[in-house]
N, C-alpha and C positions, 0 to 999 in steps of 0.2 A: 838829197844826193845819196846815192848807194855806190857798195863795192861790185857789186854781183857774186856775194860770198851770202849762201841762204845759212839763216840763223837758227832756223828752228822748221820743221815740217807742223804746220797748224791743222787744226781740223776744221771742217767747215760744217757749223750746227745746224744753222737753217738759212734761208736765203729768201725773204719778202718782201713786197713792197721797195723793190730795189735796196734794202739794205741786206751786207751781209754780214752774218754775225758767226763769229771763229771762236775754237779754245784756243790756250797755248798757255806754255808755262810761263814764257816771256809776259812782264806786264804792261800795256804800255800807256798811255797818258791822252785823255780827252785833248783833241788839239793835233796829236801827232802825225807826223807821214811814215808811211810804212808801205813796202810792197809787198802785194800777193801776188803771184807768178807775175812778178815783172811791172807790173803796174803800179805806182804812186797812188795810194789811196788815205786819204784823211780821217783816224780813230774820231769817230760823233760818240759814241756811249764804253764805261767800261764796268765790265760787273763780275768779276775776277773769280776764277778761269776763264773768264769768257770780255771778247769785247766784240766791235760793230765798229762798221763802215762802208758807205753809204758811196753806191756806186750811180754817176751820171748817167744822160742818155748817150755824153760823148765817151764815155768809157766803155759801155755796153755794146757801142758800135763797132769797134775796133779789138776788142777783146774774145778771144773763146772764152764764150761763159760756159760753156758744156763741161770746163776745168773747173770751174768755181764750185766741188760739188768733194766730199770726202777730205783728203790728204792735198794742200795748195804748198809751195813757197813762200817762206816769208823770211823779211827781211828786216831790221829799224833802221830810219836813215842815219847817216855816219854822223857823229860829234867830231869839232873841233882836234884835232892831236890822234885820232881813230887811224891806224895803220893802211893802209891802201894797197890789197894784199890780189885785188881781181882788176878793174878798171873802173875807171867813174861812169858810173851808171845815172841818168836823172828818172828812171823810172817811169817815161813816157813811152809807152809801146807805138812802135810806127805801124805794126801790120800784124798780120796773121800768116804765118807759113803752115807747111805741113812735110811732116817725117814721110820720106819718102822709099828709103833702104835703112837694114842695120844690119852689118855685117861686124862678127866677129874677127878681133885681127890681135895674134898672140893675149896678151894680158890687158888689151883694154878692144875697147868696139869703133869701129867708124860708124857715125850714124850721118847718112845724106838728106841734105833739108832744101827744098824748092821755097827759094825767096820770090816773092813777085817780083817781077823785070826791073818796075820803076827803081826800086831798092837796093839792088844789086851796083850800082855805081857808089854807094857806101861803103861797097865789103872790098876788102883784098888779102890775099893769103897772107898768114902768120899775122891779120888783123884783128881786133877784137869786135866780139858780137855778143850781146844779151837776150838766152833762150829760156822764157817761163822765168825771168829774172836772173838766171845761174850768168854769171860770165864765164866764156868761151873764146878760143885760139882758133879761127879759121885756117886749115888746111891748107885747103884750096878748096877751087870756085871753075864749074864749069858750066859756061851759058847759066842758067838761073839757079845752080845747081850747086851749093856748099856742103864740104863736107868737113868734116866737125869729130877728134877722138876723144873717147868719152872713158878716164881710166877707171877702176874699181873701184875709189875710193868716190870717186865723184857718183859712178852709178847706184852705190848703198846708201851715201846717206841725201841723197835727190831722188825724185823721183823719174830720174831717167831709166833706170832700170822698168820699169810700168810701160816705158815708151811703146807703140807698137808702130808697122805703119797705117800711114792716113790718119793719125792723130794731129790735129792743129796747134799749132804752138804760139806765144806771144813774143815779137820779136822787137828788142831794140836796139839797131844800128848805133855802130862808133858817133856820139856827139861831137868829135873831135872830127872826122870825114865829111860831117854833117857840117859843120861851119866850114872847112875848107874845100867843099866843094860848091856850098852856096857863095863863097867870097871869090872864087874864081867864076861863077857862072855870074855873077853882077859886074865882073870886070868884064866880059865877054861885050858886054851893053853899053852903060853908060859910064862902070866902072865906079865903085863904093864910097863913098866920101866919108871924112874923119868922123861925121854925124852917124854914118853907119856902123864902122866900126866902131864908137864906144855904145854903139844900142847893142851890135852884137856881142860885144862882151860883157855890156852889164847882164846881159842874161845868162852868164857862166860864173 
């Protein structure tokens, strides 16, 4: 579990064989979860500055790897007593969007991001959304179309500032819209029995 608060801007050394291997100052522990733009990814090797992590064919799928490539986000998942300063993040990307405008507006930028359609029944203004792992305060939402302010402090030390348009992003929807929209859409049917609800929660 993440905050969507990036910890460190890592570098990306090389990328083989489906692994891919970062510096950072951050050290972290064979074993561990950790996001790179947004993705939950599990540390396999560490050889300090540098570690590894070993990307599926189901994260390849869903992921811009076209990111995976110089300066990425990174994140360590939250401990115990860890402040919860963005939103809870689980670090599964649902999709891939793309930046679509970015307009300047006084002292920070509205950037507009084209969600796939499906997706869009997660989001709602002044709701939370995870972009390349950063969490974010949706705006507003018009037909597939969120827009998103991005202040100075966020644009220097992220890489939004790089953003341009037509650049593809890693998106993940409120987990929290995500269960109450699936728990109203199985009452719509047969309607969720107690067996459901405690599977839906053990997985939170």
């Amino acid at each position: 579990m993440f905050t969507g608060l990036i910890r460190e801007l890592a570098t990306v050394s090389s990328y083989a064989n489906e692994t891919l291997k970062l510096k950072s100052e951050y050290k972290p522990g064979i074993g561990d979860s950790i996001a790179i733009n947004g993705a939950c990814l599990t540390v396999t090797a560490v050889n300090s500055p540098y570690f590894e992590v070993e990307l599926s064919k189901e994260s390849r799928d869903i992921l811009a790897m076209e990111n995976y490539k110089g300066l990425v986000h990174m994140e360590p998942a939250m401990q115990f007593g860890d402040r919860i300063e963005g939103h809870m993040v689980q670090g599964h990307v649902d999709c891939i969007a793309t930046v679509k405008d970015i307009k300047k507006s006084e002292n920070a930028w509205d950037v507009f991001i084209e969600i796939p359609q499906e997706f869009i029944v997660y989001m709602m203004p002044k709701g939370s959304i995870a972009v390349d792992g950063i969490s974010l305060t949706i705006n507003d939402i018009s037909k597939n179309i969120v827009r998103l302010t991005i202040i100075k402090h966020t644009m220097k030390e992220t890489l939004f500032g790089d953003y341009t348009v037509g650049r593809r992003i890693n998106i993940e929807t409120d987990m929290f819209a995500r269960y109450i929209h699936n728990m109203l859409d199985a009452k719509k049917t047969a309607g969720p029995t107690w067996q459901d609800i405690d599977s839906q929660h053990a997985r939170y």
